[in-house]
GUVEXSE-47152 format. One record per residue: x, y, z of N, C-alpha, C in turn; chain; residue in one letter. Coordinates in Angstrom, 3 decimals, always signed. Example, Ala and Ser with C-alpha at 12.3 -4.5 7.8 and 13.67 -1.06 7.14 Angstrom:
REM GUVEXSE-47152
      n_px      n_py      n_pz     ca_px     ca_py     ca_pz      c_px      c_py      c_pz  guvex  drendren
   +13.190    -5.690    +7.800   +12.300    -4.500    +7.800   +13.200    -3.300    +7.800      A         A
   +12.850    -2.250    +7.080   +13.670    -1.060    +7.140   +12.900    +0.030    +7.870      A         S
***
This chain:
REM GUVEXSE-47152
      n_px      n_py      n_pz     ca_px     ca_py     ca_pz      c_px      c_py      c_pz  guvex  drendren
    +0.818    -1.195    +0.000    +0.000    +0.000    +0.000    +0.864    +1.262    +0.000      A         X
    +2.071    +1.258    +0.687    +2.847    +2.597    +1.131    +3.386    +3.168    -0.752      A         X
    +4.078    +1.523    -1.010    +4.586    +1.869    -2.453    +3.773    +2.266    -3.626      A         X
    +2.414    +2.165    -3.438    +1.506    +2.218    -4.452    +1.262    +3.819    -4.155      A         X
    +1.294    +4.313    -3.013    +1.225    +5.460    -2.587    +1.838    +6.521    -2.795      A         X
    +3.205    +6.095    -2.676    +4.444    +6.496    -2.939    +4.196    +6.725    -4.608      A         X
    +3.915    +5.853    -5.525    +3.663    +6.066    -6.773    +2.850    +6.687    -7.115      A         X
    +1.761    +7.163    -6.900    +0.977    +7.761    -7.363    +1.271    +9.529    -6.992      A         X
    +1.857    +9.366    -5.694    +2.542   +11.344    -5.667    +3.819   +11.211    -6.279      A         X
    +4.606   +10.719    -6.598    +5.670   +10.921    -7.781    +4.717   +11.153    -9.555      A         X
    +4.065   +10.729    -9.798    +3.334   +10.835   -10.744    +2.633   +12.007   -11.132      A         X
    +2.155   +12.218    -9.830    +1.447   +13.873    -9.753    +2.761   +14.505    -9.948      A         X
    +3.122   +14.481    -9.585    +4.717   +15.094    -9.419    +5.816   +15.812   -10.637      A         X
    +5.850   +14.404   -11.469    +6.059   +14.756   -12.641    +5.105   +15.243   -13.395      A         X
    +4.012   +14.908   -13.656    +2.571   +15.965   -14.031    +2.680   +16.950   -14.447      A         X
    +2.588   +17.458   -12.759    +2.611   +18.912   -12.739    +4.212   +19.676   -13.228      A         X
    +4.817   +18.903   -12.863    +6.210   +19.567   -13.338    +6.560   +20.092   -14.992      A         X
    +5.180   +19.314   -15.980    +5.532   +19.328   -17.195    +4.990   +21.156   -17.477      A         X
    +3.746   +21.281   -16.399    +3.709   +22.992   -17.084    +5.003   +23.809   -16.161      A         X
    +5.541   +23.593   -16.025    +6.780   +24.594   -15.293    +7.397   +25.766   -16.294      A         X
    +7.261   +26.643   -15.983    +7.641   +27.646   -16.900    +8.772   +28.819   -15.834      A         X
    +9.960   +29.311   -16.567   +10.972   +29.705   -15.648   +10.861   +30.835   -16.275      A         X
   +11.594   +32.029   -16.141   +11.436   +33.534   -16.388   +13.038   +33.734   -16.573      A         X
   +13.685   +34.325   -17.319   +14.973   +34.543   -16.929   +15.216   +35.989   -17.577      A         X
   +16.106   +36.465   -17.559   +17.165   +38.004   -18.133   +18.212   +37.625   -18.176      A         X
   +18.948   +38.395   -19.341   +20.560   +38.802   -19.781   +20.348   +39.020   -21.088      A         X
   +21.530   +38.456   -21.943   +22.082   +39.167   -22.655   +22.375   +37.983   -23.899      A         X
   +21.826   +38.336   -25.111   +22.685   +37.302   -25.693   +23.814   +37.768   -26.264      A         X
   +24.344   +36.256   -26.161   +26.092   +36.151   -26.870   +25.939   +35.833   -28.349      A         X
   +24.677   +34.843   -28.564   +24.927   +34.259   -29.680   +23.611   +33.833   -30.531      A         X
   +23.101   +33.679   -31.465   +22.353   +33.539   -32.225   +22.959   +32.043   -33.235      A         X
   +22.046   +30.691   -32.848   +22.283   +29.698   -33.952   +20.993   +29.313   -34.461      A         X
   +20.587   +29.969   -35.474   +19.444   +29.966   -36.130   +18.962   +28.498   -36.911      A         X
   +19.938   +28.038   -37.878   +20.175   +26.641   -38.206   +19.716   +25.887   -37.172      A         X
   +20.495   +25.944   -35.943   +20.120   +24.640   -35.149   +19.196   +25.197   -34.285      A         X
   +18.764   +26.137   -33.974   +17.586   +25.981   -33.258   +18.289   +27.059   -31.609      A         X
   +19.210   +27.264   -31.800   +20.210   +27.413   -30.549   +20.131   +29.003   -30.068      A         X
   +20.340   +29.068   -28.637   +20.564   +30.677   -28.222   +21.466   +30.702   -27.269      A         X
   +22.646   +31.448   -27.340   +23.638   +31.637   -25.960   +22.676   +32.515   -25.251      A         X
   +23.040   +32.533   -24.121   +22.612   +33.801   -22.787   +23.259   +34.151   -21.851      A         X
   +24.203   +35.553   -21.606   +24.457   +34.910   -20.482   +23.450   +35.599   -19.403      A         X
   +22.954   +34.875   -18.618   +21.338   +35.565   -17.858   +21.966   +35.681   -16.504      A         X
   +21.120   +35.911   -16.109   +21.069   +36.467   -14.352   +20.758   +35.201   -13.701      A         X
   +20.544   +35.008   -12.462   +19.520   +34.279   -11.754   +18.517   +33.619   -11.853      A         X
   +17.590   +32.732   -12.130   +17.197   +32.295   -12.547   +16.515   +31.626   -11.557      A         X
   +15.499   +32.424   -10.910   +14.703   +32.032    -9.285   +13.956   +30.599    -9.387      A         X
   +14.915   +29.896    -8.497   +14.119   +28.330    -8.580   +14.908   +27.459    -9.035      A         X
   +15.736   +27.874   -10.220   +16.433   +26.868   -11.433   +17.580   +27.109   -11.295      A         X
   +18.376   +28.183   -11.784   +19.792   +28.080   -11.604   +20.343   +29.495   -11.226      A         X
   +22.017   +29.054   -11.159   +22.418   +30.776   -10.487   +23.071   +31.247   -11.938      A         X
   +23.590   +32.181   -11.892   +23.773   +33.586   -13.171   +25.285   +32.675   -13.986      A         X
   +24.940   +32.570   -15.054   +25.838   +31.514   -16.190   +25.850   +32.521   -17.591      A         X
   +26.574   +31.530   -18.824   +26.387   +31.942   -19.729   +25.983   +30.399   -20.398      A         X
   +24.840   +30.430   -20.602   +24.372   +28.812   -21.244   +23.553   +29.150   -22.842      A         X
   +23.826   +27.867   -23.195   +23.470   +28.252   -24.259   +22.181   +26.961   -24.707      A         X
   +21.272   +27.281   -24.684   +19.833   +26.671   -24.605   +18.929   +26.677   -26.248      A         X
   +18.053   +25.438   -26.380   +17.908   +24.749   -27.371   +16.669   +25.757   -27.665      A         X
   +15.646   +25.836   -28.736   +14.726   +27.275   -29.179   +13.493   +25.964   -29.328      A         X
   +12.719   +26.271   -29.006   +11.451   +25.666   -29.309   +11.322   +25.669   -30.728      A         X
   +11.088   +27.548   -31.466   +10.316   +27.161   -32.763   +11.380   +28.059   -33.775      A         X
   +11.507   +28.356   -34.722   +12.156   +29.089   -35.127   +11.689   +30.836   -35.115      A         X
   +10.685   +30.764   -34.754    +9.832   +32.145   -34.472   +10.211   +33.062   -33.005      A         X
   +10.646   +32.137   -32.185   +11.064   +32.444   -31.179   +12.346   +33.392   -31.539      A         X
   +13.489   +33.121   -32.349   +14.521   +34.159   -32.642   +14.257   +35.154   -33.614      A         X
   +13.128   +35.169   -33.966   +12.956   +36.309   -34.844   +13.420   +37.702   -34.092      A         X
   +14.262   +38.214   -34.856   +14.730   +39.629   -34.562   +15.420   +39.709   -33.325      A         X
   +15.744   +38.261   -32.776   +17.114   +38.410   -31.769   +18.327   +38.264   -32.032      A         X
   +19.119   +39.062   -31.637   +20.722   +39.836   -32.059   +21.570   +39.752   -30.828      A         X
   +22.879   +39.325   -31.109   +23.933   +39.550   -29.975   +23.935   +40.558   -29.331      A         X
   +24.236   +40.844   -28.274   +23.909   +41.912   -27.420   +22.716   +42.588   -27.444      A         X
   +21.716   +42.207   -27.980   +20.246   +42.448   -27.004   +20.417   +41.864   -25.223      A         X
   +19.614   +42.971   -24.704   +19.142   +42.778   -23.850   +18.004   +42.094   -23.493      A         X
   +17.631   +41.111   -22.942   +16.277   +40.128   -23.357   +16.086   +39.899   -21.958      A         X
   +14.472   +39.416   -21.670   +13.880   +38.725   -20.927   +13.393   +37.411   -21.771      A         X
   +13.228   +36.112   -21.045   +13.076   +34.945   -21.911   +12.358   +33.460   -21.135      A         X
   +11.629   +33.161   -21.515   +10.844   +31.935   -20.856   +11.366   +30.938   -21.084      A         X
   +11.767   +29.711   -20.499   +11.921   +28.226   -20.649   +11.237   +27.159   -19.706      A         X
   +11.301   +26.246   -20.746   +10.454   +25.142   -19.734   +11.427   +23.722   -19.682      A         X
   +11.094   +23.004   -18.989   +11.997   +21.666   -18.909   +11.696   +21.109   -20.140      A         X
   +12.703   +20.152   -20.917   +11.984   +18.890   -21.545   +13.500   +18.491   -21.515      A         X
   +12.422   +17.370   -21.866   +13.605   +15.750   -22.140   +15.155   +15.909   -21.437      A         X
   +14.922   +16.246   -19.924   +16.131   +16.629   -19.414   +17.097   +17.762   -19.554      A         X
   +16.815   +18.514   -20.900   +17.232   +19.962   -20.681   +16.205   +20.811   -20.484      A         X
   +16.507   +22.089   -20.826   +15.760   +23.518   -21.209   +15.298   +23.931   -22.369      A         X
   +13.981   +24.416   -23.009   +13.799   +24.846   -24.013   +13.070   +26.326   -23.759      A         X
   +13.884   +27.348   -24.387   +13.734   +28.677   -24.371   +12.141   +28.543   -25.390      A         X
   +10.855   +28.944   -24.776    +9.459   +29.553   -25.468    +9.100   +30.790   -26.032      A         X
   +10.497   +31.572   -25.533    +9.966   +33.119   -25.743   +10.989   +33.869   -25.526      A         X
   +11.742   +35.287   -26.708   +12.554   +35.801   -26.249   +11.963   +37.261   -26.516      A         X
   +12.218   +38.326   -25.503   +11.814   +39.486   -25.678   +12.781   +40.599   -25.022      A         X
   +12.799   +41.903   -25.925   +13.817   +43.030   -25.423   +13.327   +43.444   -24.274      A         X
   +14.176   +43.500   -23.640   +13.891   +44.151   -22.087   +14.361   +45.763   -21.870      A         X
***
């Protein structure tokens, strides 16, 4: 009973984890349009990580429209398949 229990709130668990949506700021370094790719180096990242320069996979190709090295950006990501996928990039 405990383990069946145990399974069913890990389940919720991951669930809910799939709408997780993170908020971040900085700066990009880099623009890889071909592959889908964006450097950043961002700030803080409340919840997820501390202030890096990473460079994270693009959901759609619409998402980099009209993003340029050294913009200043605010930018959404969500988990998948064990990394990050940036949903949204916007000038800040």
């Amino acid at each position: 009973m405990r383990r069946r229990a145990l399974a069913v709130v890990l389940l919720a668990l991951v669930a809910c984890g799939r709408d997780v949506e993170y908020v971040g700021a900085g700066e990009v370094v880099s623009v890889d349009e071909p592959r889908l790719h964006v450097t950043i180096r961002h700030e803080d990242i409340p919840g997820l990580m501390g202030a890096m320069t990473m460079r994270f996979a693009v959901g759609s190709p619409d998402v980099l429209a009209g993003v340029e090295p050294g913009a200043h950006v605010r930018f959404r990501l969500r988990p998948a398949g064990g990394d990050y996928v940036v949903t949204r990039v916007e000038a800040r």
